[in-house]
Legacy VTK file of the C-alpha trace (Angstrom):
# vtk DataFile Version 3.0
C-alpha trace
ASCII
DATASET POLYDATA
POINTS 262 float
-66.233 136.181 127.904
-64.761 133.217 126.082
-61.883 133.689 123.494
-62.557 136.983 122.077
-60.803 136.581 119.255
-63.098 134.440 117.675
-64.425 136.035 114.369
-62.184 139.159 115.358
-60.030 140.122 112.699
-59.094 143.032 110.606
-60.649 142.146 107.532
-60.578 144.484 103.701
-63.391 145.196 101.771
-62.489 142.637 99.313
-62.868 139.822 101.584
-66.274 141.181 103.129
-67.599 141.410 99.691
-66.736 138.152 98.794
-69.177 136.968 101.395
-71.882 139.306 100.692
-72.039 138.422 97.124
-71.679 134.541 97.989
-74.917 135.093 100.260
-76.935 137.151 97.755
-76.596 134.471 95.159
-77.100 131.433 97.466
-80.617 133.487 98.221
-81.338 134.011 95.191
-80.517 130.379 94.343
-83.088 129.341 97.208
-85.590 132.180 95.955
-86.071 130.476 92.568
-86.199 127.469 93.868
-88.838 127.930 96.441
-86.469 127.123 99.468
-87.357 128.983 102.355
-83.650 130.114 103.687
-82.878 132.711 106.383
-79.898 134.286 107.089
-78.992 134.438 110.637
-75.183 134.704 112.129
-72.418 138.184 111.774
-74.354 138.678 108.220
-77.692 138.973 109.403
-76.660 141.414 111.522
-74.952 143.220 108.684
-78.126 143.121 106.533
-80.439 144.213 109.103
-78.647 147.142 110.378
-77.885 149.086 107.222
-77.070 152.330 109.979
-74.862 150.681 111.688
-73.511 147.754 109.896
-70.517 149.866 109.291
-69.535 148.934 112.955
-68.377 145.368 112.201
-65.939 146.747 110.087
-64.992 149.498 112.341
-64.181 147.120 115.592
-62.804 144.230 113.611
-65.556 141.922 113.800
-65.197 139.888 110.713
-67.186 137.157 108.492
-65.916 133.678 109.069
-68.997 132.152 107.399
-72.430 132.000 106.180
-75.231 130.780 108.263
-78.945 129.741 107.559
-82.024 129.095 109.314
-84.322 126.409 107.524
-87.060 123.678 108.021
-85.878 120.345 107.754
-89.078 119.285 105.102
-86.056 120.979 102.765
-83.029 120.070 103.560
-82.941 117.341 100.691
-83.620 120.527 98.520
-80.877 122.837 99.682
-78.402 120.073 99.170
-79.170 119.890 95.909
-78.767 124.099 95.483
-75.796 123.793 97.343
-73.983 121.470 95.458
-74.632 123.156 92.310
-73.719 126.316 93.697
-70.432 123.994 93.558
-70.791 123.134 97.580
-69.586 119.562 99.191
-71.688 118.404 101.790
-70.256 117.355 105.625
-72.771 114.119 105.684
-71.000 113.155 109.254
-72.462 116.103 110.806
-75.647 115.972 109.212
-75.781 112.070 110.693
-74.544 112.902 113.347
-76.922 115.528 114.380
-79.560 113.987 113.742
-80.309 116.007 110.708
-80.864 119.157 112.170
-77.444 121.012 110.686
-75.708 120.803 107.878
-72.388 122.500 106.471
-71.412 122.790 103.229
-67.674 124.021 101.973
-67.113 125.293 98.988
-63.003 124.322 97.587
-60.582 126.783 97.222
-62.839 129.674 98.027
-62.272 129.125 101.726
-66.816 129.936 101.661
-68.345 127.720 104.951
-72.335 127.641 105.013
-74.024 126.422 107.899
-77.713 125.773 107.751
-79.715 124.795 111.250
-82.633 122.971 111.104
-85.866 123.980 112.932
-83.627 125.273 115.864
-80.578 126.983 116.825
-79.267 124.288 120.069
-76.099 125.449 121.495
-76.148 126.749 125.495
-80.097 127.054 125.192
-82.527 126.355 122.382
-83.970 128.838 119.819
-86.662 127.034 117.433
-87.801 128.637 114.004
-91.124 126.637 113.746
-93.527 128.753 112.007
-90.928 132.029 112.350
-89.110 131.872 109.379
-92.096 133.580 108.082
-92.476 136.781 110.004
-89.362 138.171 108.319
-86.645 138.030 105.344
-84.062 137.413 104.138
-83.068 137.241 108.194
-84.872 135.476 110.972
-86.566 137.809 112.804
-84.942 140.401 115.122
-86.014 138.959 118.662
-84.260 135.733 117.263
-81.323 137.653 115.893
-81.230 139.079 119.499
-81.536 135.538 121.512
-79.373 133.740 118.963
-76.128 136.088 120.904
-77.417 136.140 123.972
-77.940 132.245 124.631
-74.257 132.058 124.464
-73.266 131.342 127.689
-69.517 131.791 126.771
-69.855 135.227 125.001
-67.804 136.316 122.554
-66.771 140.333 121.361
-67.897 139.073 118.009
-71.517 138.228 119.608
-71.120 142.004 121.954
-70.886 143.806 118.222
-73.500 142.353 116.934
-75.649 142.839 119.899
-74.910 146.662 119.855
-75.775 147.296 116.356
-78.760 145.673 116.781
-79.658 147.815 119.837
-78.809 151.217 118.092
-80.792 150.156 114.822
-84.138 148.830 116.019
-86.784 150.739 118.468
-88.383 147.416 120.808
-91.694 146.362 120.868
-94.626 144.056 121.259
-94.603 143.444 117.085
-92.054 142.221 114.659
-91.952 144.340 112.142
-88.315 146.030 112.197
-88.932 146.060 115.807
-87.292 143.510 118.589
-90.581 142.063 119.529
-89.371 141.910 123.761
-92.955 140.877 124.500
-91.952 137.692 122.575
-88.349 137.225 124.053
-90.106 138.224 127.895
-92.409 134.955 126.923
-90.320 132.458 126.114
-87.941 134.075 129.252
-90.500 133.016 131.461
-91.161 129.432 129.888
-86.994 128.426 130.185
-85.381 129.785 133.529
-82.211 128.904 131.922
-82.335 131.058 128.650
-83.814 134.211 131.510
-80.528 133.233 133.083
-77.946 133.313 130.075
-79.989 136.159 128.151
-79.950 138.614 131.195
-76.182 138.020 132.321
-75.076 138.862 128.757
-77.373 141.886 128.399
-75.654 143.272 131.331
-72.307 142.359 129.662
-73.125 143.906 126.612
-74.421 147.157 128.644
-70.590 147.359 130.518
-68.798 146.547 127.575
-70.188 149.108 125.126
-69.288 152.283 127.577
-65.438 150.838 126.599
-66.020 151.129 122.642
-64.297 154.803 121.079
-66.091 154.078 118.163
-69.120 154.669 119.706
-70.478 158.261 121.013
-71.445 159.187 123.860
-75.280 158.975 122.869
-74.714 155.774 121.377
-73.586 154.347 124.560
-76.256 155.886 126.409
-78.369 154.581 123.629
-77.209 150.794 124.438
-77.859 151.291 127.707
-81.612 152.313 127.604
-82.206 149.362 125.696
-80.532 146.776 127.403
-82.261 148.654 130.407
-85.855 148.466 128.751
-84.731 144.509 127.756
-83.802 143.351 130.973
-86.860 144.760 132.946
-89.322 143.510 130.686
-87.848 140.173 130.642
-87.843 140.514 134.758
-91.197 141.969 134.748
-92.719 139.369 132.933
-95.287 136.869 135.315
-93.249 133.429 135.583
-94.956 130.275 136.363
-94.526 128.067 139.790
-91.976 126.045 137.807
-90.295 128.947 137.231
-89.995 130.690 140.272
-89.119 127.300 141.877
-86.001 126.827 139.388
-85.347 130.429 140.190
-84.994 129.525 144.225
-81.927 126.934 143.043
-80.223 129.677 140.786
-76.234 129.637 140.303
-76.307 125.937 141.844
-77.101 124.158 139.388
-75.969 124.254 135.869
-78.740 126.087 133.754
-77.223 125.350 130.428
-75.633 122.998 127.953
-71.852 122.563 127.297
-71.365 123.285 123.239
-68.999 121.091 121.182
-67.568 122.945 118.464
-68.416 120.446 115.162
LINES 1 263
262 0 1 2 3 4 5 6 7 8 9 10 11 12 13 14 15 16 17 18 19 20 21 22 23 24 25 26 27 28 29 30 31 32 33 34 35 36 37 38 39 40 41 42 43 44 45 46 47 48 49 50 51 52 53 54 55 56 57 58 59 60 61 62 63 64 65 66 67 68 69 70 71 72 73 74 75 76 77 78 79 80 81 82 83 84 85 86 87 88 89 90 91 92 93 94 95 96 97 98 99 100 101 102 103 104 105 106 107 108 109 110 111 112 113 114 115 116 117 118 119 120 121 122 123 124 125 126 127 128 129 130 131 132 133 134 135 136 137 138 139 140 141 142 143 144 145 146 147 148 149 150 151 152 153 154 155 156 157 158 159 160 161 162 163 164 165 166 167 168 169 170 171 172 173 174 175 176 177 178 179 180 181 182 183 184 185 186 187 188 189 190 191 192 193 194 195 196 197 198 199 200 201 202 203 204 205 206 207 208 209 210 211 212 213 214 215 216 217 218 219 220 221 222 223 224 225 226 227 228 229 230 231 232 233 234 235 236 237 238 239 240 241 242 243 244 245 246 247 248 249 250 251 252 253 254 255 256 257 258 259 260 261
């Protein structure tokens, strides 16, 4: 793993709440408005897993800041939200990517939103188009689940999220409070390099949750079914000759792209 102190910190109730009730209203906000806005990042994970949520508090894993999914046919409109939620715009990196992020800061609050457009592109890419949809206020679990594990340089923060997400939701062929796998197996098969990345973490996350005391012994047995199930229906699924030639390369060549922090 990377620097696993990233987004690990021990963190009061005070300060979590802060950031709960900052997201609620800038949904709301979006809600009224018509804005299509989905939560994805350490509080999506938080709202989806109302079970075990309380295990970002337990292990440290803290809120740094808020992140959104949205279509870029918007963006004009969530600037305008933002900024009378009392938000200054970063117009560098919106320039400067091209329009597909933005990040808003809001003074003296020390509140950071991120919103991605169309696609999460860090190591791999994860697009939203026409999946923002399926579920809300989050993106939908199998994206929730490939958001962590496209991270080539994984962090705890990303491990904790990963296992709460395993213990909460059963796995599937659907979306509907189920990690559609079929889905994730699909797109698996289409990108050797996100097979690569999402596998190798899986296994990480697997190893690394036996070494948790806040979780029991059927909780870690738990994570390891699932990551189990994952991981063989992601190797199980029928690749095409493109591939299974990539495949015959492997380790040699680099499968993924470097990320600049912004």
């Amino acid at each position: 793993m990377s620097n696993s102190s990233i987004g690990m910190s021990q963190q009061d109730q005070s300060e979590r709440e802060k950031f709960e009730n900052e997201l609620q209203m800038i949904l709301k906000a979006s809600d009224d408005a018509g804005i299509l806005m989905r939560v994805i990042g350490s509080l999506a994970f938080q709202m989806h897993c109302p079970q075990f949520g309380y295990l970002q508090a337990a292990m440290g894993r803290a809120y740094t800041d808020i992140d959104f999914a949205g279509y870029k046919r918007q963006n004009k409109q969530i600037s305008e939200i933002m900024a009378k939620m009392g938000y200054a715009e970063n117009r560098e990196v919106f320039i400067s990517t091209e329009g597909e992020r933005a990040i808003f800061d809001k003074p003296g609050t020390g509140l950071h939103v991120d919103v991605f457009y169309e696609k999460l592109d860090f190591c791999h890419t994860i697009y939203w188009k026409d999946r923002l949809e399926v579920d809300s206020p989050t993106i939908p679990l199998t994206e929730l689940l490939l958001e962590k594990m496209q991270i080539v340089q994984i962090n705890e923060k990303d491990i904790i999220d990963t296992i709460m997400l395993l213990l909460e939701h059963p796995l599937g062929d659907t979306d509907r409070e189920t990690i559609n796998v079929k889905l994730a197996a699909q797109l698996c098969a289409n990108d050797w390099g996100l097979w690569r990345t999402a596998t190798m973490n899986l296994e990480k996350v697997k190893q690394l949750a036996q070494h948790y005391p806040q979780l029991t012994p059927e909780q870690k047995s738990k994570v390891e079914s699932q990551v189990n199930e994952v991981v063989a229906r992601l190797n199980n699924e029928p690749k095409p000759l493109a591939w299974r030639i990539r495949d015959r390369v492997g380790d040699r060549v680099k499968w993924y792209k470097d990320v600049d922090e912004v």
